[in-house]
N, C-alpha and C positions, 0 to 999 in steps of 0.2 A: 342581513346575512342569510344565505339561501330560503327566501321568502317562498321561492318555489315550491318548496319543499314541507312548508307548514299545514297547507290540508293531509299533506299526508302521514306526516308524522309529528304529531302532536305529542312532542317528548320530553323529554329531561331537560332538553334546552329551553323551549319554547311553550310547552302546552297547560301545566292546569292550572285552573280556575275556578275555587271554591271560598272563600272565608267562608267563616264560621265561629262563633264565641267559646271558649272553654268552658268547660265543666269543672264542678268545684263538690270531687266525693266528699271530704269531711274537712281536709287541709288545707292550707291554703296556696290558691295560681295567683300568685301574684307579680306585674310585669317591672322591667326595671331596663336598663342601658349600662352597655359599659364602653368605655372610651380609651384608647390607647392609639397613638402615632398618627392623630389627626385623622380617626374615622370613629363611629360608632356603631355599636353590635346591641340592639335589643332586643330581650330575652323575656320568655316567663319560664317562672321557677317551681315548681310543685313541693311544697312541705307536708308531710303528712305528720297526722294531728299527733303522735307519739315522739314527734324529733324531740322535745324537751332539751336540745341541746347534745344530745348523743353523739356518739361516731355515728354514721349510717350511710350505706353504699350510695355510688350517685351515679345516676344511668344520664347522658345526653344525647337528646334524640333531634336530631336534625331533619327535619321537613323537604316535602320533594317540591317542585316549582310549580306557584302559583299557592299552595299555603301558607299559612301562618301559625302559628305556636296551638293557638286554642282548636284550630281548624285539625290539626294532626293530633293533638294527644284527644280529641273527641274519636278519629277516624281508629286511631290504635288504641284506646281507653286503659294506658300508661298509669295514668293518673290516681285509677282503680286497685291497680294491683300494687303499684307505691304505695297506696296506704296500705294493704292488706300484708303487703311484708316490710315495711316500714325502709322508705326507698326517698332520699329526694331523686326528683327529676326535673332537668334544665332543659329548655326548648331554644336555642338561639334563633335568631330571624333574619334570614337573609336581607338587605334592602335592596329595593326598588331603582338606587341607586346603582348598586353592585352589580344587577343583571335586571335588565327591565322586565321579567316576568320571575325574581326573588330565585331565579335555579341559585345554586351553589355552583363557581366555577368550576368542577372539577375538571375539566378536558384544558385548562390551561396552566402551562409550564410555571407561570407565576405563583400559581396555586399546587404544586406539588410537592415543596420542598418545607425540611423543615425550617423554623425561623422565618417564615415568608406568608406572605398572603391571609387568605382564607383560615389556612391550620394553626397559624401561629397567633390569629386573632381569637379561634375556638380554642387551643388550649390554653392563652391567657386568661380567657373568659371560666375557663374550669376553673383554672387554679384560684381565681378569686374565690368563686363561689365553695368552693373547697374548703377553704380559709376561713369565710366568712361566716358558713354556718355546718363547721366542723365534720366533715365529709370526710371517713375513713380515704386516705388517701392509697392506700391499697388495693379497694375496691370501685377502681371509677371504670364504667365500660360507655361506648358511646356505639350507638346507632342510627338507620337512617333508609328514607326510602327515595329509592328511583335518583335523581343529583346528591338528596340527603345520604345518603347508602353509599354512593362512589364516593363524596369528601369524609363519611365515618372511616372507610378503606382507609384512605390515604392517610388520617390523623392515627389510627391505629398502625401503620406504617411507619409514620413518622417520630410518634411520639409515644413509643410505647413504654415509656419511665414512665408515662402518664395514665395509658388507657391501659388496662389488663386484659379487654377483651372487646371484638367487633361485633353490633348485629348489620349485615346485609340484607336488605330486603328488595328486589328488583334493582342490581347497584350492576356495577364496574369493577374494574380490578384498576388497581393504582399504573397509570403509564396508558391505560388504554385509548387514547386519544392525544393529539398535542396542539389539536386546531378546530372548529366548528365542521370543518369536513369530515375529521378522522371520527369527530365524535357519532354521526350519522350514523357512517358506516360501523362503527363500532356496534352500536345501539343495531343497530339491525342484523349484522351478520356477526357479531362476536369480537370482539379484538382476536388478530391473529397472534401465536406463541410467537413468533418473531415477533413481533411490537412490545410483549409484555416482556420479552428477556431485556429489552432496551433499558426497566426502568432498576433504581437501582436495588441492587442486594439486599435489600434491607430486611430483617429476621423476623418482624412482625408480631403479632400475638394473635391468640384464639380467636377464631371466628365462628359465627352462623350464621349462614346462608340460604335464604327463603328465597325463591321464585314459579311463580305459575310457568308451566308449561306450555299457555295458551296468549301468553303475553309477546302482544304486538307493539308494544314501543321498545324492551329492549329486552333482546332476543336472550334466551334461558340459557345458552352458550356461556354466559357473560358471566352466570354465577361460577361456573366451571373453572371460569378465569383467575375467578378469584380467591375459590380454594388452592387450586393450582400451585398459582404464585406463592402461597403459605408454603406449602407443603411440596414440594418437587425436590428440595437440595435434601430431604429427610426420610430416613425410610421407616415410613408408616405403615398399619395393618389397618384394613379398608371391610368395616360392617355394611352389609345392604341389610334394610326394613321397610318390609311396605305394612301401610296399612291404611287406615280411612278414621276422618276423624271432621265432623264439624259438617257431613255431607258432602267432601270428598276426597279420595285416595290422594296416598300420597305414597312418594319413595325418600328415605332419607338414607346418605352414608357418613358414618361415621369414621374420621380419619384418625388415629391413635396410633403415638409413637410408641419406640420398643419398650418404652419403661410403662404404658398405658395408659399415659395422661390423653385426654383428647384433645386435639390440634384443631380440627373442625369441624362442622356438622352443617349436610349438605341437604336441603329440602328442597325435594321439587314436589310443587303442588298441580296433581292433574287438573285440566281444566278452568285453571286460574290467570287472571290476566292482569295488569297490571295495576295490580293491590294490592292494599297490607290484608293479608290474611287471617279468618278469624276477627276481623274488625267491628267495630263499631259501624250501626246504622249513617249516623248523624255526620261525619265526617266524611270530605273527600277522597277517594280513590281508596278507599276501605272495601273488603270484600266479606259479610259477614259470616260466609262459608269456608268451609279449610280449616286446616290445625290451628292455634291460637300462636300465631307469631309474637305478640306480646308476652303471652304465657311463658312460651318455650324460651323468646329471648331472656326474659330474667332468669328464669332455671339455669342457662348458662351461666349468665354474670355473676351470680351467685355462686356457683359450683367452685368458682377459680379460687 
């Protein structure tokens, strides 16, 4: 499917190529499978060394294409600040099977709804892990970068009994693609507001949203998209901040309904390309420069 098209964009559908091994700060990464309707979803799970069994928030972070579990919590060093605020965290892993280069579907119809596909296999996969090793179920947020980031969207979409809150990081907005063409063109020019009114009403929950400025596989439009979608049927008051952090500037807005809760929090990183920001050396498509997307992500999930 448009092979043509792979030297030059090497994207969400098609492009990365890293493993790499996890890291293991004090608790334990330890990997596991789960199985439901004749497929299997493996996982690693992050404990930090204080869970003794507690309640304790659970953040799932979903990997962009061409990673794996250890490869992504090395590039976002998730793993680090789970332990330091006392955090499990769940890695699902695409397979090989599912999309020959591990993307998450998210530009397919199959994959959009709830009870279906992709999202109903990740929030079965929560709710285990939930259960199993006593996850305040109040506190679950899930995040993601680049395909990982557009299937968080849509699971926070979907299932928001579930998740309390999204991180985006180089992502999509839920509906913005229905086919490997529209995905292209999305990823490069933005989903048009006509395609995203398409997708459905659904009320969503709290998001943040990271992306470089300078990112050429999927065009910074696309975050725009995705607060949007949150927040258009609502009438919010809108903070600009700039400032600089990590070696280099940034703009973030702050989108806050009348009562002053915040709805969502909007980063653009100048000069940033298509990274997690604040990242880890050791992991792919990490950028060790910029605000601490990790950092800031759990400050949200926490806050709710």
């Amino acid at each position: 499917m448009l092979m043509n098209l792979l030297d030059t964009w090497p994207a969400l559908l098609f492009g990365f190529q890293a493993p790499a091994s996890a890291t293991r700060p004090a608790g334990s990464f330890s990997p596991g499978s789960f199985d439901a309707d004749g497929h299997t979803l493996r996982y690693r799970l992050y404990v930090p060394s204080s869970h003794a069994g507690r309640p304790m928030p659970l953040v799932v972070m979903l990997h962009a294409c061409g990673q794996d579990a250890g490869d992504f919590a090395l590039g976002t060093g998730m793993n680090a600040l789970a332990e330091e605020h006392g955090v499990l965290v769940l890695y699902p892993e695409q397979s090989a099977g599912a999309h020959w280069n591990r993307c998450w579907n998210w530009y397919d119809p199959t994959h959009h709804r709830r009870g279906e596909g992709e999202p109903a296999m990740i929030a079965a996969l929560t709710r285990r892990i939930a259960a199993d090793h006593a996850a305040d179920g109040s506190r679950i947020s899930v995040a993601g970068l680049s395909s990982g980031a557009a299937m968080a969207v849509i699971l926070g979409r979907t299932y928001p009994d579930l998740f309390n809150a999204v991180g985006c990081h180089s992502g999509l907005a839920h509906g913005s693609a229905t086919d490997g063409i529209g995905a292209m063109l999305a990823m490069r020019d933005g989903a048009a507001p006509s395609i995203l009114a398409r997708a459905a009403p659904l009320a969503g929950v709290p998001v943040i949203v990271f992306h470089g400025d300078a990112d050429a596989t999927v065009h910074r439009h696309n975050s725009t998209g995705v607060v949007q979608q949150l927040v258009d049927s609502r009438a919010v008051r809108i903070v600009e901040e700039k400032g600089e952090s990590g070696g280099r500037a940034y703009t973030r807005h702050i989108h806050a309904a009348a009562d002053g809760a915040v709805l969502a929090e909007q980063w653009i990183v100048h000069g940033a390309g298509h990274a997690w920001s604040g990242g880890g050396t050791r992991g792919s498509y990490s950028d060790r420069h910029g605000p601490d997307a990790s950092r800031e992500m759990l400050r949200f999930f926490l806050a709710r």
